[in-house]
C-alpha positions as CSV (number, residue, x, y, z in Angstrom):
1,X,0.0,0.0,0.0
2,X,1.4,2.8,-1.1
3,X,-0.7,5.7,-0.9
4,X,-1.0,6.2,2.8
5,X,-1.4,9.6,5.0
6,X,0.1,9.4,8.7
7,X,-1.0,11.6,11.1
8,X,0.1,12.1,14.6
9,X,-1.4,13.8,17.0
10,X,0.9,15.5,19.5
11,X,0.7,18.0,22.4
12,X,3.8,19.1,24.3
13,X,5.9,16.3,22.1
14,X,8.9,18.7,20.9
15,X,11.6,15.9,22.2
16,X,9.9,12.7,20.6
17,X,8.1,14.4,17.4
18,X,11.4,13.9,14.8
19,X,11.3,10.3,15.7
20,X,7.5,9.9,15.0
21,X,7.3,12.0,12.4
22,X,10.8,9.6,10.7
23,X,8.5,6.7,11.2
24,X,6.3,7.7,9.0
25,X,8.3,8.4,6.2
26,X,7.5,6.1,3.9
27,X,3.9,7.5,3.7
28,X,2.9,10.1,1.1
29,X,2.1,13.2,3.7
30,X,2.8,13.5,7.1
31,X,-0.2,15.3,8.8
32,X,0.7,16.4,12.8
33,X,-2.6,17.3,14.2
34,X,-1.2,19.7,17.3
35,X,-3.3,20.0,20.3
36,X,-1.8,23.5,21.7
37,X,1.8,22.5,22.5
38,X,3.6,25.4,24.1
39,X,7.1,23.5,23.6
40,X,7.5,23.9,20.0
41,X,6.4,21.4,18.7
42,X,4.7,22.9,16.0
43,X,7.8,23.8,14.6
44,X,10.2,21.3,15.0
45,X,7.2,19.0,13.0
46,X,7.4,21.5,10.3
47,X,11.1,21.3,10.3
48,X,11.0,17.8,9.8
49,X,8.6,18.4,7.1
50,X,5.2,17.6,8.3
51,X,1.9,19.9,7.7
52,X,1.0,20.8,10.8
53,X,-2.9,21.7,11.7
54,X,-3.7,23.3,15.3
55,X,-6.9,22.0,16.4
56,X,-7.7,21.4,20.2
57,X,-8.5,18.1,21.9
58,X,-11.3,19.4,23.8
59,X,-11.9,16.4,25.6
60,X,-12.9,14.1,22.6
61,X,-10.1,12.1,21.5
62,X,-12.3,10.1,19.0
63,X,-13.4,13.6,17.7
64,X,-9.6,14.4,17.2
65,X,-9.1,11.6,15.1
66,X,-12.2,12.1,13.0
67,X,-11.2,15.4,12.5
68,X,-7.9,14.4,11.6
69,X,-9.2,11.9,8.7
70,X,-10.9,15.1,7.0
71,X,-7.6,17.1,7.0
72,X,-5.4,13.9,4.7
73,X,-5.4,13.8,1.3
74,X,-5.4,10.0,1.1
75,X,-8.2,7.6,1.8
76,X,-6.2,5.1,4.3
77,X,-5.0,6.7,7.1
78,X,-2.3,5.4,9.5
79,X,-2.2,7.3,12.9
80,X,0.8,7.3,15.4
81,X,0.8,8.7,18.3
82,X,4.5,10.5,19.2
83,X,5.1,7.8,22.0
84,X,5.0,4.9,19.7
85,X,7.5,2.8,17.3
86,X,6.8,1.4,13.7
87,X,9.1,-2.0,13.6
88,X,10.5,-2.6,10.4
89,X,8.3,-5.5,9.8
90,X,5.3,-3.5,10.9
91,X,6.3,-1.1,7.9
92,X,6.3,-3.7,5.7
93,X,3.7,-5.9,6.2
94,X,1.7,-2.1,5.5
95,X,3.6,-1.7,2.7
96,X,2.6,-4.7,1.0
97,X,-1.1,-4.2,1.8
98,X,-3.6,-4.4,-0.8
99,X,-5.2,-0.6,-1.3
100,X,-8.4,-2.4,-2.5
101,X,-8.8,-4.3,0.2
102,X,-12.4,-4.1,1.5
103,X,-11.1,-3.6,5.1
104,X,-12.3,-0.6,7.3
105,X,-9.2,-0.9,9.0
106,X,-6.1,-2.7,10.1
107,X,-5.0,-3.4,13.8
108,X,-1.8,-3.4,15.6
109,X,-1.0,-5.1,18.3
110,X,0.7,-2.4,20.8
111,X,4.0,-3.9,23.0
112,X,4.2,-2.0,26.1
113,X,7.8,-0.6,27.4
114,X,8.0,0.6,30.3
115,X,11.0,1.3,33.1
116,X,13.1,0.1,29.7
117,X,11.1,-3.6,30.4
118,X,9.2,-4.9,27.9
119,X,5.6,-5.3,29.6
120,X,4.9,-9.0,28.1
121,X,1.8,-9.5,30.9
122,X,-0.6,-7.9,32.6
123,X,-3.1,-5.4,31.6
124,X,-1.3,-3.9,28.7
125,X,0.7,-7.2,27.3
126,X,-0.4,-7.5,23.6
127,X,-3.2,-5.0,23.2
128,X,-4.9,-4.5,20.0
129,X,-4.8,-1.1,18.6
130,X,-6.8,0.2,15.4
131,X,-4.2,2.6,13.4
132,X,-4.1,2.0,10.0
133,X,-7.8,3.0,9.0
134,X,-10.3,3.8,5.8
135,X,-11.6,7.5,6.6
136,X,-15.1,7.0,4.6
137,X,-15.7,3.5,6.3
138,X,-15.8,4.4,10.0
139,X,-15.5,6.7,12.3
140,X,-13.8,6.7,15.9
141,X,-15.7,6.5,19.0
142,X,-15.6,6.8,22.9
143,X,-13.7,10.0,24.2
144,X,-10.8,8.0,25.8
145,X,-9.0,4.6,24.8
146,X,-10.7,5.1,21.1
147,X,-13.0,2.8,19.8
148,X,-13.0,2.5,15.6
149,X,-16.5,1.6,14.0
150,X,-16.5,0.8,10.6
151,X,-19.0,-0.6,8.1
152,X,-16.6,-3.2,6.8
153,X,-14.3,-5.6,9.3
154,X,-11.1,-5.1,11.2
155,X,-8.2,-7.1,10.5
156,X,-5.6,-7.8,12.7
157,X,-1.9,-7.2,11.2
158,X,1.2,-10.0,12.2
159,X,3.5,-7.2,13.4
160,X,4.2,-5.3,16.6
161,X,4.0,-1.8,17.6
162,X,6.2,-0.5,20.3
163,X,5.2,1.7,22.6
164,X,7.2,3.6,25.4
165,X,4.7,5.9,27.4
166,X,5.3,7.5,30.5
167,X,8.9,8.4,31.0
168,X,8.3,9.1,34.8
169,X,6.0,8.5,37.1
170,X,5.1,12.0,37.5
171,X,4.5,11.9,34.0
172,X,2.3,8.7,34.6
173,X,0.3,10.4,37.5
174,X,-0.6,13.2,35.4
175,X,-2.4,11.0,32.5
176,X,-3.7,9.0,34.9
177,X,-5.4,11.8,36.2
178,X,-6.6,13.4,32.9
179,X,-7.9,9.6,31.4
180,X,-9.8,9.7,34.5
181,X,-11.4,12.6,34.2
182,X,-12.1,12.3,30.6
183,X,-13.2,8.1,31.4
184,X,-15.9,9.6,34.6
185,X,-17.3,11.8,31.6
186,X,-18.4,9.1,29.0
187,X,-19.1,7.1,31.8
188,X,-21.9,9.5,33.0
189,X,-23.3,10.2,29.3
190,X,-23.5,6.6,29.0
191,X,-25.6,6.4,32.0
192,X,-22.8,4.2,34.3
193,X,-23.2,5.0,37.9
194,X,-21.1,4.1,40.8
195,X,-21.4,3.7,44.7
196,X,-18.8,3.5,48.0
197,X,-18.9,-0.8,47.4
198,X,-17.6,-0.2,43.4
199,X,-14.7,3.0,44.5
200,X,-14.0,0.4,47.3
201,X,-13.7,-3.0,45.6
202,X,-13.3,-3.0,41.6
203,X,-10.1,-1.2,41.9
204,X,-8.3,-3.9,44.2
205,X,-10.3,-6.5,42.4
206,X,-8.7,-4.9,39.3
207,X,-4.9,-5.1,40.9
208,X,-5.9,-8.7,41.4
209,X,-6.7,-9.5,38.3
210,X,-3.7,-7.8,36.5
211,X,-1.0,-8.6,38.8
212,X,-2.0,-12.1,39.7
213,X,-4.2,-13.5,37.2
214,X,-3.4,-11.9,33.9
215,X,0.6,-12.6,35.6
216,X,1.6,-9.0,35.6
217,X,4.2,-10.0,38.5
218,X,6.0,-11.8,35.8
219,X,7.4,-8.2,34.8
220,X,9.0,-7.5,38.0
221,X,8.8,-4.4,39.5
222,X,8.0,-3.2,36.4
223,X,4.9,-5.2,36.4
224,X,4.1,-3.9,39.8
225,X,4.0,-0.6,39.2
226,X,2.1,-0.6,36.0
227,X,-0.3,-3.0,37.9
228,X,-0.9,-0.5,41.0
229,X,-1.5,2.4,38.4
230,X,-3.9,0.8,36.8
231,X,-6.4,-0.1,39.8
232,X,-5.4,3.6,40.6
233,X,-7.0,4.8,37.5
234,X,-9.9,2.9,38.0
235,X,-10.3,3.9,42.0
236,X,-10.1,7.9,40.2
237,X,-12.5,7.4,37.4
238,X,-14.8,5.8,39.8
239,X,-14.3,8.8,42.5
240,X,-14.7,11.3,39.3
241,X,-17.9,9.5,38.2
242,X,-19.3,9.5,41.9
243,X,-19.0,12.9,42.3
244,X,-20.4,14.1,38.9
245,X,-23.3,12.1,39.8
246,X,-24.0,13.7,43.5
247,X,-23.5,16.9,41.2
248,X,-26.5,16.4,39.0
């Protein structure tokens, strides 16, 4: 497949965006979708030769995206986000896809890094990630962790994607906090509600699950850590939700 448009959406990325924005070089444009970066971002992906478009994330990451399909000039549309790693198999197993395939879009499946460990269990070992997709046969949903719809099937692709979020834990803290916010929202408009039993118990029944059962100790400390921020999440989002819903 040749005639492919990557897009990355970045905010505050100025350190990591040359990298992405290499990736993506054998694609025909390179469209970087900036969400208000006050680092510079903006210009280091022109410098590199991408078309950057300001447009604000405004809580919606699925709108982002959708709005990111109607700014490429191609039909298939292969998003990377400024965190992430295209292996060179990844690039071409996509590079020997068919552009008339009836697909509304591809999957990836996602390989954690995190503390320099791969993250090979847990919660995040293996996850399945739409990114290579067909703008006029879907559209993304869900605010947070994206959702793609399409009128035709998904396909999973063979090869990996790397992926090496949060640099810190400060760093970590700080999505944690804003996916929780943004998770307690579409919660709320979906009609999920919470009580004290659900902040009290699904978040340690969550640690359970990804540390023991799903074998996130395997990871060592590693593992751990990205087990106890998980259940964290979830404790927040369900605090969030319980407290937009005594708001109403």
């Amino acid at each position: 497949m040749k005639n492919i448009s990557g897009v990355i959406i970045a905010k505050n990325e100025a350190n990591v965006i040359s990298r992405a924005i290499d990736q993506l070089g054998f694609t025909e444009e390179i469209v970087v979708i900036d969400d208000q970066s006050t680092d510079g971002t903006a210009k280091v992906a022109e410098a590199g030769g991408a078309r950057v478009i300001p447009h604000g994330l405004e809580g919606d990451f699925a709108d982002l995206r959708n709005f990111s399909m109607t700014q490429t000039k191609n039909d298939w549309v292969l998003f990377l986000d400024a965190d992430e790693v295209i292996t060179p198999e990844l690039r071409q197993e996509i590079m020997g896809l068919r552009e008339s395939s009836n697909a509304s879009c591809y999957r990836v499946r996602r390989m954690d890094f995190f503390w320099g460990r791969k993250l090979e269990h847990g919660e995040s070992g293996h996850t399945l990630v739409p990114r290579l997709v067909h703008r006029h046969r879907g559209r993304f949903q869900r605010e947070v962790h994206e959702e793609w719809h399409g009128h035709k099937g998904c396909r999973t692709l063979r090869s990996s994607l790397l992926h090496y979020p949060h640099p810190t834990v400060r760093e970590f803290l700080a999505k944690i906090n804003h996916y929780s916010t943004l998770n307690a929202r579409h919660f709320q408009k979906s009609g999920r509600r919470t009580n004290v039993l659900d902040i009290a118990f699904t978040p340690a029944l969550k640690f359970i699950y990804t540390y023991l059962i799903k074998a996130g100790f395997r990871d060592g400390a590693a593992g751990f850590v990205y087990s106890f921020m998980m259940s964290f999440h979830s404790f927040l989002t369900r605090s969030k939700l319980f407290l937009l819903d005594d708001k109403k």
